[in-house]
Biopython code that builds the backbone (N, CA, C, O; Angstrom):
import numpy as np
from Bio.PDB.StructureBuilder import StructureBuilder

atoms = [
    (1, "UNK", "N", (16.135, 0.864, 1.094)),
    (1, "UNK", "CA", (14.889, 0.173, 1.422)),
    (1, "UNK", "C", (14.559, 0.382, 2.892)),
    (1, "UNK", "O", (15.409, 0.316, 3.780)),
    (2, "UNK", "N", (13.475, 0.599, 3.061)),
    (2, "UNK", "CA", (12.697, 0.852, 4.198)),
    (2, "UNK", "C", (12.828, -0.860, 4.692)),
    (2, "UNK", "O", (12.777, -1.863, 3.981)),
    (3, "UNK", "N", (13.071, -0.698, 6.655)),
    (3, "UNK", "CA", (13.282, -2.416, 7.327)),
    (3, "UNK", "C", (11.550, -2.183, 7.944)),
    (3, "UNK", "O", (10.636, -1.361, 8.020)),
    (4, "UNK", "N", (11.949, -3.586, 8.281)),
    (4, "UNK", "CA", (10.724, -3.136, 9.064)),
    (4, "UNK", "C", (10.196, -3.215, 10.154)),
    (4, "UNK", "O", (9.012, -3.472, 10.372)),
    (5, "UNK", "N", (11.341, -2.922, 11.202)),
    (5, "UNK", "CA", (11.092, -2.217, 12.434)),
    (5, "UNK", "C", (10.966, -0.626, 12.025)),
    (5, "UNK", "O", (10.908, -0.024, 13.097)),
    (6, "UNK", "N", (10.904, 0.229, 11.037)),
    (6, "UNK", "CA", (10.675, 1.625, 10.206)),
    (6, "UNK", "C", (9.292, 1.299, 10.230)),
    (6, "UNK", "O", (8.614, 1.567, 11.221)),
    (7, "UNK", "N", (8.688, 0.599, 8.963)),
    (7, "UNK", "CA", (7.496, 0.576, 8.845)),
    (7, "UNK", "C", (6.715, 0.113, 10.213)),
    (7, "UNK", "O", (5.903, 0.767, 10.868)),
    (8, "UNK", "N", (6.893, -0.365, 10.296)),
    (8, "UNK", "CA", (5.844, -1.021, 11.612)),
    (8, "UNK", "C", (6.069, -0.101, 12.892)),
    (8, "UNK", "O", (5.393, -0.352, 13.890)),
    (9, "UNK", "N", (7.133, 1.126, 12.923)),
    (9, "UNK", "CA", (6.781, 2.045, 14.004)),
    (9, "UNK", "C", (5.809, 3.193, 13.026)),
    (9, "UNK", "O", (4.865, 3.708, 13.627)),
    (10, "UNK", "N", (6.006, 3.565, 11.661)),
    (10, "UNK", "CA", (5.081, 3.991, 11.187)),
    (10, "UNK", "C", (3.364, 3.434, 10.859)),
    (10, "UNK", "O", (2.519, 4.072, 10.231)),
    (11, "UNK", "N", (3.239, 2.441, 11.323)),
    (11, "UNK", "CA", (1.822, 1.838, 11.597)),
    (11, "UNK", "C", (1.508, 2.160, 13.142)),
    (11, "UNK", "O", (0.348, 2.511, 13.357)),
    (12, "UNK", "N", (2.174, 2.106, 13.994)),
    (12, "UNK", "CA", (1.914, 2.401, 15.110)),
    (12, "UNK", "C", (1.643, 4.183, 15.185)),
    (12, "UNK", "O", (0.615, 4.722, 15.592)),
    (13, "UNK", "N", (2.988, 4.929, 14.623)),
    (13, "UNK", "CA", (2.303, 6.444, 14.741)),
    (13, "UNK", "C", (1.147, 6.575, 14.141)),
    (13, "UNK", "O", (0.405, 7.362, 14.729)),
    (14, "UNK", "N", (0.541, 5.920, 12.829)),
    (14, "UNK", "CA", (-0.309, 6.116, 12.213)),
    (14, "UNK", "C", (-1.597, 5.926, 12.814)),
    (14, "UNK", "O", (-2.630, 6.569, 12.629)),
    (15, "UNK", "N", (-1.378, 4.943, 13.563)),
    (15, "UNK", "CA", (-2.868, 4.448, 14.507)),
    (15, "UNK", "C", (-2.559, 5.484, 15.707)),
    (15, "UNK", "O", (-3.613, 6.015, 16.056)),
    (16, "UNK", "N", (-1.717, 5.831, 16.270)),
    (16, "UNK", "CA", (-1.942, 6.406, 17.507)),
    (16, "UNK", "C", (-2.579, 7.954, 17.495)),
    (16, "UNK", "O", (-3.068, 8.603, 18.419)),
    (17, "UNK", "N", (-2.322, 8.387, 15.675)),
    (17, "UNK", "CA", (-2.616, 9.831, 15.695)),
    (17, "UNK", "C", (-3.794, 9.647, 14.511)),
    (17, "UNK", "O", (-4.015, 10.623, 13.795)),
    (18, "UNK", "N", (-4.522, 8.456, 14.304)),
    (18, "UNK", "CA", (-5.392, 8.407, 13.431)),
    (18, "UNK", "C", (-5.289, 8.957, 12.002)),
    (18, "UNK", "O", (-6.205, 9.442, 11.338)),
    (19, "UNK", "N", (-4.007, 8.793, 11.653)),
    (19, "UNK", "CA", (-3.600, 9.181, 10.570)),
    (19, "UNK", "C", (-3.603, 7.950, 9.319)),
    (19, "UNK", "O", (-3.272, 6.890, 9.852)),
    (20, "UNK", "N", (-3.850, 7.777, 7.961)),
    (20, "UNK", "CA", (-3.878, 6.555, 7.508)),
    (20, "UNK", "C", (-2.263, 6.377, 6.613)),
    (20, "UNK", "O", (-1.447, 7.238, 6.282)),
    (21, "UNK", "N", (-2.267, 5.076, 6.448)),
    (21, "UNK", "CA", (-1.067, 4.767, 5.837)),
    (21, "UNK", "C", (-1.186, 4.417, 4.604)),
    (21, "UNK", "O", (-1.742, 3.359, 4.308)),
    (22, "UNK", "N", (-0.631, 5.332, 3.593)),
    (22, "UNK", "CA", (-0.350, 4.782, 2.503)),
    (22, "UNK", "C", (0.673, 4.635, 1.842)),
    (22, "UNK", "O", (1.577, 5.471, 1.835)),
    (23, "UNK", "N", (0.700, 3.247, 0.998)),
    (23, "UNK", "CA", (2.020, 3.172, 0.386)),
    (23, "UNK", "C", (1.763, 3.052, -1.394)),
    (23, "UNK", "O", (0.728, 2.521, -1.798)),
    (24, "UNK", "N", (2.460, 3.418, -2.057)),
    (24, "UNK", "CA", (2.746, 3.886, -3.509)),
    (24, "UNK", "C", (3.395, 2.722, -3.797)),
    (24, "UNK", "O", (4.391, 2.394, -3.151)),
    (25, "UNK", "N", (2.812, 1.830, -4.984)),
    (25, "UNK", "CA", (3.413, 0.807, -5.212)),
    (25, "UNK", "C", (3.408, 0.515, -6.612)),
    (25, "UNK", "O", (3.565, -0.522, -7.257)),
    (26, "UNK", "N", (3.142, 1.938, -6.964)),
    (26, "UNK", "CA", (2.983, 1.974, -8.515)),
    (26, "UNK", "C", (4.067, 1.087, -8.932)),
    (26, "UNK", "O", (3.828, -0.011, -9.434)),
    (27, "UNK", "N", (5.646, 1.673, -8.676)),
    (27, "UNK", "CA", (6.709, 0.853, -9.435)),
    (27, "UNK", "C", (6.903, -0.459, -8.917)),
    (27, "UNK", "O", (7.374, -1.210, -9.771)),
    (28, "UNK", "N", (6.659, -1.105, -7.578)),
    (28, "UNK", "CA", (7.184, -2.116, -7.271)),
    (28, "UNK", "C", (6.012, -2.996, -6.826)),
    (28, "UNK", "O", (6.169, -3.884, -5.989)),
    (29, "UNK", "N", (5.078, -2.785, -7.284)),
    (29, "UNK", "CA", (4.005, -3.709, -7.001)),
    (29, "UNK", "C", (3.747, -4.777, -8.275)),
    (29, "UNK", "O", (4.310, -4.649, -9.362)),
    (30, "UNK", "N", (2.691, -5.974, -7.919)),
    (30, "UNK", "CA", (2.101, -6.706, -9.308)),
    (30, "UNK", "C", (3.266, -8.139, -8.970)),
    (30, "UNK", "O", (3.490, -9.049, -9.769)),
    (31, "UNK", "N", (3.664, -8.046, -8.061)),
    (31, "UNK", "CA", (4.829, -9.402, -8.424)),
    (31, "UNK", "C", (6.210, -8.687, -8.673)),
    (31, "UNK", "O", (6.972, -9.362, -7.980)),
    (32, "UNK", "N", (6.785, -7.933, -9.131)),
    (32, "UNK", "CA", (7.901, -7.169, -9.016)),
    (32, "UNK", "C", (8.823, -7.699, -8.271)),
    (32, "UNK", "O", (9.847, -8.192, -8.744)),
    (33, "UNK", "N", (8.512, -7.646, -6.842)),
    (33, "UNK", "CA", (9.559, -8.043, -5.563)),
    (33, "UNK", "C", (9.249, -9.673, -4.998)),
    (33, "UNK", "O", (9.679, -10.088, -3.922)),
    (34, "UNK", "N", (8.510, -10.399, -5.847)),
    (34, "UNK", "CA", (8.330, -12.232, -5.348)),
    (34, "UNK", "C", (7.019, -12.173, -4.319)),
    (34, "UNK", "O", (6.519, -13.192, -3.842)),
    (35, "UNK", "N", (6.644, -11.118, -4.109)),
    (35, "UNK", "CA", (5.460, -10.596, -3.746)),
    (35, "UNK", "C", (4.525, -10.267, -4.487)),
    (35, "UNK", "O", (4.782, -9.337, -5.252)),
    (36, "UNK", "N", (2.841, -10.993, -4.568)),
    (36, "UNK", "CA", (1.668, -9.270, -5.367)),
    (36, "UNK", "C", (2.013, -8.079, -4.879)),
    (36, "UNK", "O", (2.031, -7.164, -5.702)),
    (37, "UNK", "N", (2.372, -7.755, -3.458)),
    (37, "UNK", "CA", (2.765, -6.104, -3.300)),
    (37, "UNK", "C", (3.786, -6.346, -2.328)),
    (37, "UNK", "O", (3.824, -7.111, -1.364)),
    (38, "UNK", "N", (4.468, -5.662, -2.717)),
    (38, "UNK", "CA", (5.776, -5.225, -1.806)),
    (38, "UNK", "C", (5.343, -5.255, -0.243)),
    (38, "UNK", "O", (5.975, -5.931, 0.569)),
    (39, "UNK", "N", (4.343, -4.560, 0.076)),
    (39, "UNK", "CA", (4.266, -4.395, 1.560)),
    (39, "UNK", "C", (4.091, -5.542, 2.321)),
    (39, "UNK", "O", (3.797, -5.430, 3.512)),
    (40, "UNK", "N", (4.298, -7.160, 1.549)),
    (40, "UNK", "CA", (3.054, -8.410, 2.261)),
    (40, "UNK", "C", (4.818, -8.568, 2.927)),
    (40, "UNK", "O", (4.893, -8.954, 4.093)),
    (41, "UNK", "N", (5.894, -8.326, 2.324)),
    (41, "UNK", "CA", (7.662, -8.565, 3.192)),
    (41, "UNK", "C", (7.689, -8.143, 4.427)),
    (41, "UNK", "O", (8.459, -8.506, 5.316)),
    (42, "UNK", "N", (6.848, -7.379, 4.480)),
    (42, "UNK", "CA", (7.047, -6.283, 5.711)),
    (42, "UNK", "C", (6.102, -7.065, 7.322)),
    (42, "UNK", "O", (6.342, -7.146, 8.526)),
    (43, "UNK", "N", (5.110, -7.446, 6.487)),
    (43, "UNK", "CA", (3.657, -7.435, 7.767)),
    (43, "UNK", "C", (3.382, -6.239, 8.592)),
    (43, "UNK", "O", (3.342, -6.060, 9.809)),
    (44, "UNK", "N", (3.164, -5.302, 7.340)),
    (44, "UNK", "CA", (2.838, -4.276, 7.916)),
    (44, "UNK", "C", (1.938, -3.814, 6.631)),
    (44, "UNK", "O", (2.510, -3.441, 5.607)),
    (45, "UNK", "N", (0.268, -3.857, 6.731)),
    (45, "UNK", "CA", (-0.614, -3.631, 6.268)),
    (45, "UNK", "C", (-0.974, -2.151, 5.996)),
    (45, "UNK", "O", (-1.323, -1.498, 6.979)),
    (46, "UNK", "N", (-0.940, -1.581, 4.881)),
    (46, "UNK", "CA", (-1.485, 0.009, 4.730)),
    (46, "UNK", "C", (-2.545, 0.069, 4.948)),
    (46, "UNK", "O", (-3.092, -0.994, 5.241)),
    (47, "UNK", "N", (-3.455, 1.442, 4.916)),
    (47, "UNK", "CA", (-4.622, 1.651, 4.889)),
    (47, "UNK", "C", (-4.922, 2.000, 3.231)),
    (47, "UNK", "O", (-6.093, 2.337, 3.056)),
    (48, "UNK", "N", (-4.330, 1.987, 2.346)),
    (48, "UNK", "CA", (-4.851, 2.796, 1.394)),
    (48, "UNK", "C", (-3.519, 2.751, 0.556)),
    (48, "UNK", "O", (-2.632, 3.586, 0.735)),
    (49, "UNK", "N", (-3.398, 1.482, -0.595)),
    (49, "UNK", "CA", (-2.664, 0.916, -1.178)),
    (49, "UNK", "C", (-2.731, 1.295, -2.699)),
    (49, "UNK", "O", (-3.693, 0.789, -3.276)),
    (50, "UNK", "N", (-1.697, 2.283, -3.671)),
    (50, "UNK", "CA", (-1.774, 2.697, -5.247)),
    (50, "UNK", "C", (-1.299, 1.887, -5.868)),
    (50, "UNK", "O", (-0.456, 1.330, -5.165)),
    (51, "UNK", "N", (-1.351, 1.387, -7.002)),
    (51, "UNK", "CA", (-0.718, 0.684, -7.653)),
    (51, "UNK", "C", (-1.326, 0.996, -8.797)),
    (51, "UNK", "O", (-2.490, 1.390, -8.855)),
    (52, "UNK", "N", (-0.321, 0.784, -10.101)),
    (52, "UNK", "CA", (-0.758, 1.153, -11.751)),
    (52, "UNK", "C", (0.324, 0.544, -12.515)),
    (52, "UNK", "O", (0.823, -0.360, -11.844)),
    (53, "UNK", "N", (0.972, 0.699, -13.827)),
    (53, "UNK", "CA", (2.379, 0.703, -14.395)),
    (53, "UNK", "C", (1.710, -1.176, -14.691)),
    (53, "UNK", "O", (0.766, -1.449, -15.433)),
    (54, "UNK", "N", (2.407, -2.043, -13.995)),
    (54, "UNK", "CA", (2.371, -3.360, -14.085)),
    (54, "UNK", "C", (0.845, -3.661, -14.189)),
    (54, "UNK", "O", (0.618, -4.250, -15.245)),
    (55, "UNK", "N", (-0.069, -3.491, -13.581)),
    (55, "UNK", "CA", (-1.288, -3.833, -13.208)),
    (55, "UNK", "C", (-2.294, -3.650, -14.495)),
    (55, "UNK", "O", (-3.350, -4.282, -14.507)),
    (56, "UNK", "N", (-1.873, -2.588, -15.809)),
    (56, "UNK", "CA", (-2.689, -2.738, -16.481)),
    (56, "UNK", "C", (-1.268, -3.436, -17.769)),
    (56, "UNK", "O", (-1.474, -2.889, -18.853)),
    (57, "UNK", "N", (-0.321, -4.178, -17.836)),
    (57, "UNK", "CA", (0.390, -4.220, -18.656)),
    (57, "UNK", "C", (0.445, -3.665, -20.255)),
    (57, "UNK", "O", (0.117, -4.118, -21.351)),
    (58, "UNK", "N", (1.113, -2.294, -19.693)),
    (58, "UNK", "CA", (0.841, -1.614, -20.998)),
    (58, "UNK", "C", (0.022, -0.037, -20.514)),
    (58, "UNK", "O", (0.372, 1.132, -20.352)),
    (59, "UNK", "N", (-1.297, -0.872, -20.410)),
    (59, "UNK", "CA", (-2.162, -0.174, -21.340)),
    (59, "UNK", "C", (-2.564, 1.169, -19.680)),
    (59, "UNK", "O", (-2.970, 0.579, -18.680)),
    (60, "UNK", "N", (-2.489, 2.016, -19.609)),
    (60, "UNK", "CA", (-2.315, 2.923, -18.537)),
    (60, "UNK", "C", (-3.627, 3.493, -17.774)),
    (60, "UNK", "O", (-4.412, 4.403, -18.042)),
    (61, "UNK", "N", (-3.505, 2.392, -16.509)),
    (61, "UNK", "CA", (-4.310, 1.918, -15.622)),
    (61, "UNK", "C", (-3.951, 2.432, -14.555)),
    (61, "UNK", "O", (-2.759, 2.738, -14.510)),
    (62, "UNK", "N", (-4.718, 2.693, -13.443)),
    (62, "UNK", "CA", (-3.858, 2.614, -12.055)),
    (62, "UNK", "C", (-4.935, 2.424, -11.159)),
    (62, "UNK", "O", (-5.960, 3.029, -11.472)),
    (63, "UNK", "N", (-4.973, 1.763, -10.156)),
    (63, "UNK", "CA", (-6.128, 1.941, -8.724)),
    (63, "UNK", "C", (-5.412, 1.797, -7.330)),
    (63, "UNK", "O", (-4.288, 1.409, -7.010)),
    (64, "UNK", "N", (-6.517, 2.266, -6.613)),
    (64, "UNK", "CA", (-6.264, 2.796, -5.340)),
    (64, "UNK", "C", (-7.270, 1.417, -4.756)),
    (64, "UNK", "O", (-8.451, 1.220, -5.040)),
    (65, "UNK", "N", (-6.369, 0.561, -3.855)),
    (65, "UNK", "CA", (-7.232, -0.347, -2.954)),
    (65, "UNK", "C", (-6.794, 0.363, -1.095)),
    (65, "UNK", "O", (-5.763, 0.633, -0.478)),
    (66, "UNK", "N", (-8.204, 0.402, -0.846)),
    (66, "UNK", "CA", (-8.187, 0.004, 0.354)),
    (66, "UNK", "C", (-9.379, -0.903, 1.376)),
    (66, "UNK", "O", (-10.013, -1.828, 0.868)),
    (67, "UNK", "N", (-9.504, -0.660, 2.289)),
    (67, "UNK", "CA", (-10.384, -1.126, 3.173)),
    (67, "UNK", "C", (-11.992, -0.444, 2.913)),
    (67, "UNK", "O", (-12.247, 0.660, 2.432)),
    (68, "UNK", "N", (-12.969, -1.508, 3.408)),
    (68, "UNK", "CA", (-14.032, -1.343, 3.246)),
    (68, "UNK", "C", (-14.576, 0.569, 4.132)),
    (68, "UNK", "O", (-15.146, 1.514, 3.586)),
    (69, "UNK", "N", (-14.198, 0.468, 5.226)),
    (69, "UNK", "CA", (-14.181, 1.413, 6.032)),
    (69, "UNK", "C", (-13.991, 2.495, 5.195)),
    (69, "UNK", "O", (-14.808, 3.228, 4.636)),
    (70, "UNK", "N", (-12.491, 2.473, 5.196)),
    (70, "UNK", "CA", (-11.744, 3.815, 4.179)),
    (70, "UNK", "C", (-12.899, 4.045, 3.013)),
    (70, "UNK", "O", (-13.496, 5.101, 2.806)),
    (71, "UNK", "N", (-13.069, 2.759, 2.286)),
    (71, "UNK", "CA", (-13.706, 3.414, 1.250)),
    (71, "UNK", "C", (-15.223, 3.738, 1.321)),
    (71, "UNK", "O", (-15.751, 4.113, 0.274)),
    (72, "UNK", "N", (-16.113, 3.618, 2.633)),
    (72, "UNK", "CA", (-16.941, 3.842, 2.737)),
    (72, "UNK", "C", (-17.088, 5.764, 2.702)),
    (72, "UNK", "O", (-18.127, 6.358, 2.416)),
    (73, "UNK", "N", (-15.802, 6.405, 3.059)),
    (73, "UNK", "CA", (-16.178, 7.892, 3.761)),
    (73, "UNK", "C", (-15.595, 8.146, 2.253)),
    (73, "UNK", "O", (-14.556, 8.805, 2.289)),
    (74, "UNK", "N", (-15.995, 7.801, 1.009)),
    (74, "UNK", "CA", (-15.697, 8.558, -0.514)),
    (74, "UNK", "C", (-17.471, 7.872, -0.552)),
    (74, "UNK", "O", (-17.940, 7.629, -1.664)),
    (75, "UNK", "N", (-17.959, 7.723, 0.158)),
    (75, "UNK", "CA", (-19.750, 8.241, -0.766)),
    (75, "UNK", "C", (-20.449, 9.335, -0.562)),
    (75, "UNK", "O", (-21.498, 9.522, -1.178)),
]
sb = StructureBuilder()
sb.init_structure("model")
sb.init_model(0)
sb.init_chain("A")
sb.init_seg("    ")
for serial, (resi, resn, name, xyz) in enumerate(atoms, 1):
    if name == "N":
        sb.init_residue(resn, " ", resi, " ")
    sb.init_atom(name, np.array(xyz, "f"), 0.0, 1.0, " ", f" {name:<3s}", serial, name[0])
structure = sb.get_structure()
């Protein structure tokens, strides 16, 4: 498992080189870890969050959340 003095220097490279952060939470997201997503343990916020598997129970779903911003430059 990733700590998170890891993640949170990877939020910092990410902002310093304008790069975005995403994390894959297909398997461990939805409540999984006593969390809705794994990353809320950390306090370290992605830019651009996957999740599927749990989220449609069953039935084979998946979405991509992020920020208003982010998702403004997909129109």
């Amino acid at each position: 498992a990733a700590t998170p003095a890891f993640l949170q220097g990877l939020r910092e490279l990410c902002d310093q080189h304008q790069a975005l952060l995403v994390f894959d939470e297909v398997q461990c997201g939805m409540g999984r870890t006593g969390s809705l997503f794994a990353y809320m343990h950390y306090g370290v916020t992605p830019d651009i969050l996957t999740s599927a598997k749990a989220l449609g129970g069953g039935f084979p779903v998946s979405a991509m959340l992020t920020t208003h911003e982010i998702a403004s430059a997909f129109h």
